[in-house]
C-alpha positions in Angstrom: -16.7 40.7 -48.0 -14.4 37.7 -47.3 -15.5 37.9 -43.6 -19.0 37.7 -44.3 -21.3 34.7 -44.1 -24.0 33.9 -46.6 -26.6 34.9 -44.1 -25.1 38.6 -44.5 -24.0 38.4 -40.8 -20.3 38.8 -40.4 -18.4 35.4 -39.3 -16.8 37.2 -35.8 -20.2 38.2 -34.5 -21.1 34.7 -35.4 -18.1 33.4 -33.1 -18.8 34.9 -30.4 -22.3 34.1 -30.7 -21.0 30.7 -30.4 -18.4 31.4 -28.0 -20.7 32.8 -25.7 -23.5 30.1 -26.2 -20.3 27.5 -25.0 -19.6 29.7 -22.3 -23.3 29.6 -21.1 -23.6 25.8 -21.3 -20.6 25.6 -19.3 -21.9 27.5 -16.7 -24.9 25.7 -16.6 -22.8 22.2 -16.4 -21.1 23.5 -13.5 -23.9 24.6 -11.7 -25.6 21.4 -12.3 -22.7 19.3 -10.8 -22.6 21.9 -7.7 -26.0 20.9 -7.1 -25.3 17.2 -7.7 -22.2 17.1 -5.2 -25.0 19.4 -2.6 -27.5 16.5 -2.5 -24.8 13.8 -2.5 -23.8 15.8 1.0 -27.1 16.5 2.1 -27.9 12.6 1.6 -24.7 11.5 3.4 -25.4 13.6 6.3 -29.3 12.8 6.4 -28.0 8.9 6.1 -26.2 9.2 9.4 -28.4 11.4 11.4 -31.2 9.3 10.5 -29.8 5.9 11.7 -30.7 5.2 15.5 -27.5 6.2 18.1 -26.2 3.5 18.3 -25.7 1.9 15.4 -24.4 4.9 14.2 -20.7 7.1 14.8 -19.8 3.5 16.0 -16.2 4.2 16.4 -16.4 7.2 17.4 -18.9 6.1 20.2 -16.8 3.7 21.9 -14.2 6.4 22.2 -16.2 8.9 23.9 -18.9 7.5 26.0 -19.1 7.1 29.1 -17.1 4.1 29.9 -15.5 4.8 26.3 -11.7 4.2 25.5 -10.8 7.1 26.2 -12.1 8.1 29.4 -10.7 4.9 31.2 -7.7 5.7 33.6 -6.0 2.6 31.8 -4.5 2.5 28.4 -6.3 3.2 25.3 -5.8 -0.2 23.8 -6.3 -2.5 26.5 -9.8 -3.1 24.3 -9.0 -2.9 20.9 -11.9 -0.6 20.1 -9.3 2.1 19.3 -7.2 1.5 16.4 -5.2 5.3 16.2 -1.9 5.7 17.1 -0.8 7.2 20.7 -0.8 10.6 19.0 -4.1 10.6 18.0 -5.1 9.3 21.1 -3.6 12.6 22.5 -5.0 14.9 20.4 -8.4 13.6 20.5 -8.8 13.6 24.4 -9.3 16.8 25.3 -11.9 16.7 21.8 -14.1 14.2 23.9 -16.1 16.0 25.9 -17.2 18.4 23.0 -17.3 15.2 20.7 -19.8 13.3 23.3 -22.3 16.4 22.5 -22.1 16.7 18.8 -21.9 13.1 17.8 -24.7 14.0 15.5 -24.4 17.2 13.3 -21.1 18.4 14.6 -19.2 15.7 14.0 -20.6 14.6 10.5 -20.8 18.0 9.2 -17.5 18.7 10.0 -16.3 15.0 7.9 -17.7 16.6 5.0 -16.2 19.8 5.4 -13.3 18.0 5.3 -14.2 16.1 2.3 -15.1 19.3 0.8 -12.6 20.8 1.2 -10.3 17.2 0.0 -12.1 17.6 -3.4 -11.2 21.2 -4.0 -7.0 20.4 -3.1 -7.7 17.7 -5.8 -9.1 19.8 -8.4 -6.2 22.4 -8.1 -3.4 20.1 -7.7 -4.7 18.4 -11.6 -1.5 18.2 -13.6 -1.2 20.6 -16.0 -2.1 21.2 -18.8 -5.6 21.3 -18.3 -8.6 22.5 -20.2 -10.8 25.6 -19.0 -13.8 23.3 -18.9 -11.8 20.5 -17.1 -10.6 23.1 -14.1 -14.3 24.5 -14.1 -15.9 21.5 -13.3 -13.3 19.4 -11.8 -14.1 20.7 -8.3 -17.4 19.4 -8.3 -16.9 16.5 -9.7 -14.2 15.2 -7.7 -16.7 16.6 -4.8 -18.7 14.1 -5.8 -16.7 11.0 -6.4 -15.6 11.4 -2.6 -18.9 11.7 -1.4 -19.9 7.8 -3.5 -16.4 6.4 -2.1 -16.9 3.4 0.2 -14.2 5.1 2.7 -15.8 8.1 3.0 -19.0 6.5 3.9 -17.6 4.2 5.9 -15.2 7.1 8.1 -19.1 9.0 8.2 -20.8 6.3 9.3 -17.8 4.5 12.2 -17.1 7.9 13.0 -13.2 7.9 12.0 -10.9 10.9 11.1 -9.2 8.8 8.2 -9.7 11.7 5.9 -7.5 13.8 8.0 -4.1 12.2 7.1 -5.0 12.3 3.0 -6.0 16.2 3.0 -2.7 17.0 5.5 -0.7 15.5 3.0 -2.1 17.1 0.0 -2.2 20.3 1.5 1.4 19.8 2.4 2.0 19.0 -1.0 0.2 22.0 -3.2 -1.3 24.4 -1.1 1.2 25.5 1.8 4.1 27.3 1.1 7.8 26.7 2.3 8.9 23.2 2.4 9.2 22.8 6.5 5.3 23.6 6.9 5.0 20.9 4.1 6.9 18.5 6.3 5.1 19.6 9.3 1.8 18.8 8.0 3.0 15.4 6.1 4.7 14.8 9.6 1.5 15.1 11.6 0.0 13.3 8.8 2.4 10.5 9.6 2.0 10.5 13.4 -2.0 9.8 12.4 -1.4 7.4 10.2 2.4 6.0 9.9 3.2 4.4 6.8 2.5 8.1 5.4 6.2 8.3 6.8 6.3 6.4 3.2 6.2 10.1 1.7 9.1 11.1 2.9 11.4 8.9 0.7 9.0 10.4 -2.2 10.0 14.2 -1.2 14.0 13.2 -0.8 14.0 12.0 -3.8 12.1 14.8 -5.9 14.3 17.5 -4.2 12.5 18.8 -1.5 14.9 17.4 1.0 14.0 20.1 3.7 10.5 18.7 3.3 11.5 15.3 3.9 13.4 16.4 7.6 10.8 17.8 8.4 8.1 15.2 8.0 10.4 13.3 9.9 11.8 15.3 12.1 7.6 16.6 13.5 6.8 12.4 13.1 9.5 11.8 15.8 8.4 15.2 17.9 4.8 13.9 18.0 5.8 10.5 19.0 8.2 11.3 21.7 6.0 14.0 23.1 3.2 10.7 23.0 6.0 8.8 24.9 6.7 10.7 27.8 2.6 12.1 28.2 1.4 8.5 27.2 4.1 5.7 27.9 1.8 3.0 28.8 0.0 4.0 25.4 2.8 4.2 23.7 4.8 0.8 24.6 1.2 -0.8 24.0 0.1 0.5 20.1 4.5 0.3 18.8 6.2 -3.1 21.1 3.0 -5.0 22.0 0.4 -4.5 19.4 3.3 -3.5 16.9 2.7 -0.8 15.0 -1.1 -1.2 15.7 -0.7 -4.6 14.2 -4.5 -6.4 15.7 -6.1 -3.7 16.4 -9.7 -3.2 15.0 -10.2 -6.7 14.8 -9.1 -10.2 13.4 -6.1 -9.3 10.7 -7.4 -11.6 8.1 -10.9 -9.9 8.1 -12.0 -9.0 4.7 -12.0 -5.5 5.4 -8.1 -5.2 5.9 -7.5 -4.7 2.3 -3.6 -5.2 3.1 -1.2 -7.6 1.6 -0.5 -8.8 5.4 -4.2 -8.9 5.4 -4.7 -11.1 1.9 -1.8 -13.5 3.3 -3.5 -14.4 6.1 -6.6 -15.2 4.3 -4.8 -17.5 1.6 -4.0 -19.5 5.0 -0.4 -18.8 5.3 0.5 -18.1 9.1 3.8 -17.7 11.4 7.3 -17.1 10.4 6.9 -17.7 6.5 3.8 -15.0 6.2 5.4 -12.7 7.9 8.7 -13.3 5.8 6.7 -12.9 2.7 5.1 -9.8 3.9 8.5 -8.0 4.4 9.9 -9.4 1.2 6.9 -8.6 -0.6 6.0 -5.1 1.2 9.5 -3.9 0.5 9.3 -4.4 -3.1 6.3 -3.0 -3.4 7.4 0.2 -1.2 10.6 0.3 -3.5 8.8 -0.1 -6.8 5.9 2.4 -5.7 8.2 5.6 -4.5 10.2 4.7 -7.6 7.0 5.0 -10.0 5.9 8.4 -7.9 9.6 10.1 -8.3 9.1 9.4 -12.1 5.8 10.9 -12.1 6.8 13.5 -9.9 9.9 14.5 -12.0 7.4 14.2 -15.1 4.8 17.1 -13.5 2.4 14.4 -12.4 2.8 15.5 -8.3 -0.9 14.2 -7.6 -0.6 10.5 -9.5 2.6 10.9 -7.9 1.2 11.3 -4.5 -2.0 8.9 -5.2 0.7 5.9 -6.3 2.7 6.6 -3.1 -0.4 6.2 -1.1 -2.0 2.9 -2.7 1.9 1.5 -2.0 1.1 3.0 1.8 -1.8 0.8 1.6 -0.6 -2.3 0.6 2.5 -2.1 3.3 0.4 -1.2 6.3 0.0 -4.2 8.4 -3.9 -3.3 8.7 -5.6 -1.0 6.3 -9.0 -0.9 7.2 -11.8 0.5 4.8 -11.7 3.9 5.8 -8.4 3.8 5.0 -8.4 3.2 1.2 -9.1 6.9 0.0 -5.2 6.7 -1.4 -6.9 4.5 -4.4 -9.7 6.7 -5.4 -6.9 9.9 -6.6 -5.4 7.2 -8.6 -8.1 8.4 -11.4 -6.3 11.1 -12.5 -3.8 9.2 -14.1 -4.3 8.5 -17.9 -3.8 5.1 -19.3 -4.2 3.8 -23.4 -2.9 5.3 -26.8 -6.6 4.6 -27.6 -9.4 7.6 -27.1 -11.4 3.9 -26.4 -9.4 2.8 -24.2 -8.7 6.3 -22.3 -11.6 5.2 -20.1 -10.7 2.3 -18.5 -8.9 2.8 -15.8 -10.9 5.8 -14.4 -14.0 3.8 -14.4 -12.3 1.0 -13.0 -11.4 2.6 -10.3 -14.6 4.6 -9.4 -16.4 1.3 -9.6 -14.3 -0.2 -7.3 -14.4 2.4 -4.7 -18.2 3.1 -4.8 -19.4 0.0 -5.5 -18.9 -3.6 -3.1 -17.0 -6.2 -5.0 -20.2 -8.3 -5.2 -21.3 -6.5 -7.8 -17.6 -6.2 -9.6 -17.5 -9.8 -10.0 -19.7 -13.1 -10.5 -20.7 -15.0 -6.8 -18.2 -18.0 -8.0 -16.5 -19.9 -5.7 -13.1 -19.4 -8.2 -13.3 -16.0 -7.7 -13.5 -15.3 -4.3 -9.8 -14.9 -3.8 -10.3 -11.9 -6.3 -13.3 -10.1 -4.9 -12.5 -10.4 -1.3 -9.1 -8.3 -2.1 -10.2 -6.0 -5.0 -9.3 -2.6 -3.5 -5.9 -4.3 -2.7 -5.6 -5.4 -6.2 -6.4 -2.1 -7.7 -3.9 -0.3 -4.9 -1.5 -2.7 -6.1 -1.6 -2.0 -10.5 -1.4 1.7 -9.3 1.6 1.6 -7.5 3.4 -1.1 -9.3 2.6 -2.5 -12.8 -0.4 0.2 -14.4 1.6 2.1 -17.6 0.4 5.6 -17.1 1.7 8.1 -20.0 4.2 10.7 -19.5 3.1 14.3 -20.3 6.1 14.1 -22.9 4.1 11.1 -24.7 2.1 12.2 -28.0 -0.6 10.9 -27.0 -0.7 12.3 -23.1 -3.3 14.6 -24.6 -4.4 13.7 -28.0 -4.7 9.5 -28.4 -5.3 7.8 -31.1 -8.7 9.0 -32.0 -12.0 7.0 -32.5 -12.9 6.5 -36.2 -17.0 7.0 -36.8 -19.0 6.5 -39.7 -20.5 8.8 -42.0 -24.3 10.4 -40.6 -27.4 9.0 -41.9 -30.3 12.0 -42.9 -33.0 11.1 -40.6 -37.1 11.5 -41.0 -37.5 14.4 -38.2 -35.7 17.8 -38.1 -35.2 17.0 -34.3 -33.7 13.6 -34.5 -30.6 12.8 -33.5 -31.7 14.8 -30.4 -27.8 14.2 -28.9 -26.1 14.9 -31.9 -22.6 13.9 -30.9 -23.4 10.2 -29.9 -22.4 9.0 -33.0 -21.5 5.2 -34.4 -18.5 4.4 -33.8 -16.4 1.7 -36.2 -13.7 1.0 -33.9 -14.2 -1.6 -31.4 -14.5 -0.6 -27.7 -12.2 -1.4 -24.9 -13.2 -5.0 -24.2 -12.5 -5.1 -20.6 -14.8 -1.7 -20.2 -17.7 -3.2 -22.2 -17.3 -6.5 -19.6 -16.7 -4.3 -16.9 -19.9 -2.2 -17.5 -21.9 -5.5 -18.6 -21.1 -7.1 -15.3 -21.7 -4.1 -13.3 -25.1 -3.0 -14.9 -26.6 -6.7 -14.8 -25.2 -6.3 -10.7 -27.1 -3.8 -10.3 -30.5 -4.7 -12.4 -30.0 -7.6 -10.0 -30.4 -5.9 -7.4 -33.2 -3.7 -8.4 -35.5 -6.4 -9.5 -35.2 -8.3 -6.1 -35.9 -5.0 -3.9 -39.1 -3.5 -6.3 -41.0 -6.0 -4.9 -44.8 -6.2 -3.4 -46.9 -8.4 -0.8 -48.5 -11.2 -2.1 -51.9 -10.1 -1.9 -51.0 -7.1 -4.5 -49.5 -9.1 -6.8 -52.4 -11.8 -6.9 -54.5 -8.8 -7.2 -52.8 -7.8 -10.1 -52.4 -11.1 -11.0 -56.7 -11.8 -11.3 -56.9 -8.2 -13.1 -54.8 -9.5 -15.5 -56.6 -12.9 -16.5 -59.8 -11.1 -16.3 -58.3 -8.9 -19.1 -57.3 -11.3 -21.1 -60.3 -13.2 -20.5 -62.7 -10.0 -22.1 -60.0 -10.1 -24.9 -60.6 -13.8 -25.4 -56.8 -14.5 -25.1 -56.1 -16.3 -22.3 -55.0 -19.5 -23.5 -52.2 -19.9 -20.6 -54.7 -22.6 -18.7 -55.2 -24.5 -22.1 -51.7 -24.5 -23.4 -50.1 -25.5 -19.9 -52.4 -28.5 -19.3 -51.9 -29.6 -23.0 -48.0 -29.8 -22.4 -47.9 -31.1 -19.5 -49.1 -34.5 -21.2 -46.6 -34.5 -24.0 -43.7 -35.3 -22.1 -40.6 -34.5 -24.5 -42.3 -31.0 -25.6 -42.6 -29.8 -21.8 -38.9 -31.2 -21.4 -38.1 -29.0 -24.3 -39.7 -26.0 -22.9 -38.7 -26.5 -19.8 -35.0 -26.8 -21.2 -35.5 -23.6 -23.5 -36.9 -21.7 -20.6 -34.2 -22.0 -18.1 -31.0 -22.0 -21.0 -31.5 -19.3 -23.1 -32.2 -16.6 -21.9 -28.8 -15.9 -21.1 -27.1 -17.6 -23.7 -28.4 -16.3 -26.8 -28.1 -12.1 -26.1 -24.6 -12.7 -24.9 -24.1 -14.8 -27.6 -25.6 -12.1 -30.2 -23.8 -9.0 -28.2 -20.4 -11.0 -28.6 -20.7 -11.4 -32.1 -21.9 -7.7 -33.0 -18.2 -6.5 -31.1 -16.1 -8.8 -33.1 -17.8 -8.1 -36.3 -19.9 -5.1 -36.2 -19.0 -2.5 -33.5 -21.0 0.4 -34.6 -24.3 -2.1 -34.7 -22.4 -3.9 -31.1 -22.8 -0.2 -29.3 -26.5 0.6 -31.3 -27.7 -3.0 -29.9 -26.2 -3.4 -26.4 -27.5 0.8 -25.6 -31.0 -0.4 -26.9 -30.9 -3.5 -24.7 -29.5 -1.5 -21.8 -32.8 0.9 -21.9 -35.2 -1.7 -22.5 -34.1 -3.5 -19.7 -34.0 -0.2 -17.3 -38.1 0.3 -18.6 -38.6 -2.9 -17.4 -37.2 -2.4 -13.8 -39.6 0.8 -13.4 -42.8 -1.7 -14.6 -41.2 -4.3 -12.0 -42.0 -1.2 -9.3 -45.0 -0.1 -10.7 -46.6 -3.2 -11.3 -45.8 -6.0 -9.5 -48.0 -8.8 -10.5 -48.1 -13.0 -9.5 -47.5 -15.0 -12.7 -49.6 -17.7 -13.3 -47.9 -20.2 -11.4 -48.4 -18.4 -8.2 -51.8 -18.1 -8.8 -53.8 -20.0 -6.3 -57.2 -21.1 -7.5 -56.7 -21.1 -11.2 -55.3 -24.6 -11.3 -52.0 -23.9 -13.2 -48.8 -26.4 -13.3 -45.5 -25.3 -12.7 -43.8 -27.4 -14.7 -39.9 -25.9 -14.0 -40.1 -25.5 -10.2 -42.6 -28.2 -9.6 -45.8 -28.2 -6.9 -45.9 -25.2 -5.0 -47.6 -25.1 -1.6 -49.6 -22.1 -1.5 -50.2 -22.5 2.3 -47.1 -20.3 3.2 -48.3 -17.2 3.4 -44.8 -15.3 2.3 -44.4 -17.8 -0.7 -43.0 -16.0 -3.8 -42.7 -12.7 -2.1 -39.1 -12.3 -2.1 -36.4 -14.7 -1.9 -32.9 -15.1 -1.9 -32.7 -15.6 -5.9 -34.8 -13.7 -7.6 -37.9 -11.7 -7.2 -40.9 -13.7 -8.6 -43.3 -11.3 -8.7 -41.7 -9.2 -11.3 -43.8 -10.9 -14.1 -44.7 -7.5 -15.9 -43.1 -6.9 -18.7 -41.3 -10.2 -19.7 -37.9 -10.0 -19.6 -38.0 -13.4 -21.2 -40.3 -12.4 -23.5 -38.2 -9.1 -24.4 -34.6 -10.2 -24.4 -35.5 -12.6 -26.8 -37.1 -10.5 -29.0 -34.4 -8.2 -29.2 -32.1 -11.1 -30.1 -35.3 -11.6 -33.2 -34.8 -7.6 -34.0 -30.8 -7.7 -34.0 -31.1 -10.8 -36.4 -33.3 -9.5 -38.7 -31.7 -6.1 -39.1 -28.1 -7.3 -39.5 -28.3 -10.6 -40.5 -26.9 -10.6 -44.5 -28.9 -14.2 -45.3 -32.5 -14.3 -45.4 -32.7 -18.3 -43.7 -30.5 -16.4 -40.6 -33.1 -14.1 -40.3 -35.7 -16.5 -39.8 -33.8 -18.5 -37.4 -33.9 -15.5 -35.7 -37.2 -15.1 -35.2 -37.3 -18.6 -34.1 -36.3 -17.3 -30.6 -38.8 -15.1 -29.3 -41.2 -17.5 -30.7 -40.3 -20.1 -28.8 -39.1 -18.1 -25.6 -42.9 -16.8 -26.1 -44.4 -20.8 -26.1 -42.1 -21.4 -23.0 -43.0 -18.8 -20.7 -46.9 -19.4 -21.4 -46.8 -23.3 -21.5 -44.6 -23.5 -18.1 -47.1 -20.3 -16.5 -44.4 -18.3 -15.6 -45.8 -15.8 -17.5 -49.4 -14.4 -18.6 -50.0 -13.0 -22.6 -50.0 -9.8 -21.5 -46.3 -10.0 -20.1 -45.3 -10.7 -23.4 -47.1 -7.6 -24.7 -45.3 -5.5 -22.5 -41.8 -7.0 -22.7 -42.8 -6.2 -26.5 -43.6 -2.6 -25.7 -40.3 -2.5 -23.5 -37.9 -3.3 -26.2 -39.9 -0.9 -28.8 -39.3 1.8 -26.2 -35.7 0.6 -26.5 -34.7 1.2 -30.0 -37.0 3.9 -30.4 -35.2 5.8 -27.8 -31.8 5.4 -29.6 -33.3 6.0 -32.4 -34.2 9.7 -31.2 -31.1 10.2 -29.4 -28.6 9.2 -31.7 -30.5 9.0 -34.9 -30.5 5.8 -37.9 -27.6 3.5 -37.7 -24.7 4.5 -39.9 -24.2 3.8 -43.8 -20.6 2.2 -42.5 -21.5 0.9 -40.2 -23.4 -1.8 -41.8 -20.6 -2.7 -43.4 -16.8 -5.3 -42.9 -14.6 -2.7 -41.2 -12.1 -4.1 -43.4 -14.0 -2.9 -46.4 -11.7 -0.6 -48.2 -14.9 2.3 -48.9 -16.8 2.4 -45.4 -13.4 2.3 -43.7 -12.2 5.4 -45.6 -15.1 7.2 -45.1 -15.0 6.1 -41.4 -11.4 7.4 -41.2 -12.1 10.7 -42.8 -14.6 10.8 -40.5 -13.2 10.5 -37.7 -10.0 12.8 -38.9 -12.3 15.5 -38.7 -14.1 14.6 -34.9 -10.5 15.2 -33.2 -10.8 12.9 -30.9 -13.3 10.4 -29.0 
């Protein structure tokens, strides 16, 4: 009777009940992320094949054409279209011919093969221990992260066989067996690519000494054979060109993300830039193979292997972008005592190797130095100075876990509908939140200036909406703009208001909520977030001329001054901002979240009217400047009520706790309990 449940059913057919509902939704998860890493292929490959010849394969078409590299009787690098060693040179000649007839779906499909098959060495090479759910969907998801990668788009689309040398190594590594066929692929591996020779020191060291002969033993083989079938070749890639040193372009181009590379861009040339790069190179070649042998030792061979390869990076005289894959397997190292902080350096480094550094960091004139080498930056934390945990550390597999406060009963049976997106009391990593801040606002950015429309659709839009407003007899834009334009301080005001705060206060409001309030910080930034993605779609559905751009109806644009409606691409799109995404306000809506936040939270009741001080006058500024009809407002009202009712049915009312101090002594008990019980994130 003990084993029996009040429902009469007994508690093991109830496990496995469960056990087999988990099982179910696991299989479903996996299948959906198969599919996911499919069309990520399928898009790839439909990318390139769809791009005119010519401007795609680029690489790979000076090669093999017919007055390509190498088909001419001289050597291959008297252009410097060809950037591979002799060897590869060799090996790919006789490929040519067969190459020149499947540049398109030959070639490309076999690249993802390859990546394919990259992604599946990863998942089984994980450190152990790993969960059954992690192992189950580790294949495609590491599938997929290859497929987003900036170097493995950029090998599809120039054509380049840089994904060669990564998977030879790691199959040498964990899938071959016997430690000379190891070597023999990390060797050939090597004579692709030569600072892989930097693994060698990495397979000494961890014991595998027969390994490390070899590599270096078949890297000599396949460079001698080069020498006496190549010599010209040969003497013009390793004397003149040194090492391949020039190759591909100007050495200081952005895309050598190498330290010779960032050197040369800081403006340091001759003797003392190439002293530094030795001095510098070795350390970081001595430091990195150290930090692998460690990890090595510790049963971490892949961050092992990923940490020798971002030092391979930094040390290579040119390491163009194809080149930079090494950085990407750098996620499987853990990082943080923290379950919040756990996080941050995996998405740091997916966002920098699938996104451009644009979007990583503001366009400031102070940061350039930072953006232009990012992928350097982040090959140089792995391999030198990033503190990943030891599988002996206590919290290798269970960190410090998140405290949460206690549930709230909700109105509906159905809401929460995501049950486990619950308030957290402990702040979030603060370099993620900025991270994912900057990088979403990158990106709405970017939206909003590409969902744009020709003129004549927006004025279109534009007359439906002021004849709208005109049955509704609330068009008072006309009125209100006229009337401030002749009281000089209040349209100075506006004006001032209008261009300063809409920035300014949500930041402002979002900074606060972390320090003070992080369950209410994580409830008001996620509402915020989906407000703002509603607008984007009514940006694409509805693109629509404010009133400024109105031609005929006699408005004043008080903030960008007279417009000349004679050119006939004004407004459309320029290099700022889309102007014709008018509907829903964005003004209008940030703003009145900032009102909502305030009113909720704010403990005073003066604060709260303050509060709604904002969106009134944000409301009075985009109407008496005409950058905005009534009706925007309306929407970038119906935007933000979209907003918080959507969190609201995913993750239910805001916490008891979390309206309170975290350093009260009752919510921050309850919290803990709380979070005792959640074992973990």
């Amino acid at each position: 009777m003990a084993d029996v449940e009040h429902s009469g059913r007994p508690a093991g057919t109830f496990g496995a009940t469960a056990a087999g509902a988990g099982r179910r939704r696991l299989r479903v998860a996996r299948l959906g992320l198969w599919l996911i890493a499919a069309v990520l292929a399928v898009r790839q490959l439909a990318v390139v094949l769809r791009t005119p010849r010519g401007e795609r394969l680029t690489d790979l078409e000076t090669w093999v054409g017919p007055n390509g590299v190498l088909h001419v009787k001289g050597s291959l690098y008297d252009s410097t279209q060809f950037t591979g060693t002799p060897f590869g040179g060799l090996v790919l000649k006789p490929l040519t011919r067969a190459a020149e007839q499947a540049l398109g779906w030959g070639w490309t499909f076999g690249t993802l093969l390859l990546v394919a098959a990259l992604g599946l060495v990863v998942a089984r090479a994980l450190p152990q221990p790993v969960s059954r759910r992690a192992s189950l969907l580790a294949a495609p998801v590491a599938i997929s992260l290859l497929m987003l990668s900036l170097p493995v788009r950029n090998a599809l689309w120039l054509g380049q066989i840089s994904i060669l040398p990564v998977l030879l190594v790691l199959l040498g590594c964990f899938i071959v067996r016997g430690e000379r066929t190891s070597g023999l692929l990390i060797g050939l591996a090597a004579a692709l690519q030569p600072t892989v020779l930097l693994f060698a020191p990495l397979l000494w060291f961890t014991g595998r000494r027969r390994a490390a002969l070899s590599t270096g033993a078949t890297f000599a083989a396949c460079t001698a054979l080069t020498w006496a079938a190549m010599p010209r070749d040969s003497y013009m890639y390793w004397v003149h060109h040194m090492a391949g040193t020039g190759l591909g372009g100007p050495a200081d181009d952005l895309a050598n993300q190498s330290l010779h590379g960032a050197l040369l861009r800081l403006g340091l040339t001759g003797p003392l830039e190439i002293a530094l790069f030795l001095t510098l190179g070795t350390a970081v070649a001595v430091l990195g193979v150290r930090r692998a042998v460690g990890y090595a030792r510790d049963g971490q061979l892949l961050l092992a292997v990923a940490v020798t390869g971002c030092a391979a990076i930094a040390v290579s005289p040119t390491t163009w972008q194809h080149q930079l894959l090494w950085v990407l397997l750098a996620v499987v190292g853990r990082v943080g005592r923290r379950a919040s902080d756990r996080f941050v350096w995996p998405v740091a480094v997916v966002l920098v190797m699938t996104l451009p550094a644009k979007m990583m960091l503001p366009n400031m004139s102070q940061l350039y130095t930072l953006r232009d080498d990012m992928v350097l930056l982040a090959a140089l934390a792995a391999a030198t100075v990033v503190p990943f945990l030891s599988r002996t550390s206590p919290y290798y597999r269970t960190p410090i876990p998140t405290e949460y406060a206690a549930p709230v009963p909700a109105r509906w049976r159905r809401v929460p509908l995501v049950p486990f997106l619950r308030r957290a009391v402990t702040r979030s990593n603060l370099l993620l939140e900025l991270l994912l801040i900057r990088v979403t606002y990158a990106a709405y950015q970017r939206v909003r200036v590409r969902v744009t429309a020709d003129r004549a659709t927006a004025e279109h839009h534009g007359r439906q909406v002021h004849t709208l407003e005109q049955w509704l007899h609330i068009d008072v834009e006309g009125w209100v703009n006229h009337t401030v334009v002749k009281i000089d301080w209040l349209r100075q005001f506006l004006d001032f208001y209008y261009e300063s705060f809409h920035f300014g206060v949500p930041l402002t409001i979002l900074a606060v909520l972390y320090i003070r309030r992080p369950a209410d910080y994580r409830w008001a930034r996620s509402a915020l977030g989906l407000a703002t993605v509603f607008a984007l779609v009514g940006f694409w559905l509805y693109p629509l001329a404010p009133p400024r751009l109105m031609p005929g109806l006699g408005f004043i644009d008080t903030v960008h001054g007279v417009q000349d409606f004679a050119k006939p691409n004004y407004g459309t799109l320029t290099a700022v901002t889309n102007q014709y995404a008018a509907m829903p306000s964005l003004h209008f809506g940030w703003s009145l979240w900032c009102g909502v936040v305030i009113v909720v939270l704010a403990p005073k009741w003066w604060m709260k009217a303050l509060g709604l001080l904002h969106p009134l006058f944000t409301v009075s500024a985009i109407v008496a400047t005409a950058n905005h009809w009534i009706l925007d407002a309306v929407g970038g009202a119906a935007i933000v009520s979209a907003g918080f009712g959507l969190m609201y049915l995913l993750s239910g009312p805001r916490a008891a706790a979390a309206t309170a101090r975290k350093d009260d002594p009752v919510p921050q008990a309850v919290a803990a309990s709380t979070g005792r019980a959640s074992s973990g994130h």
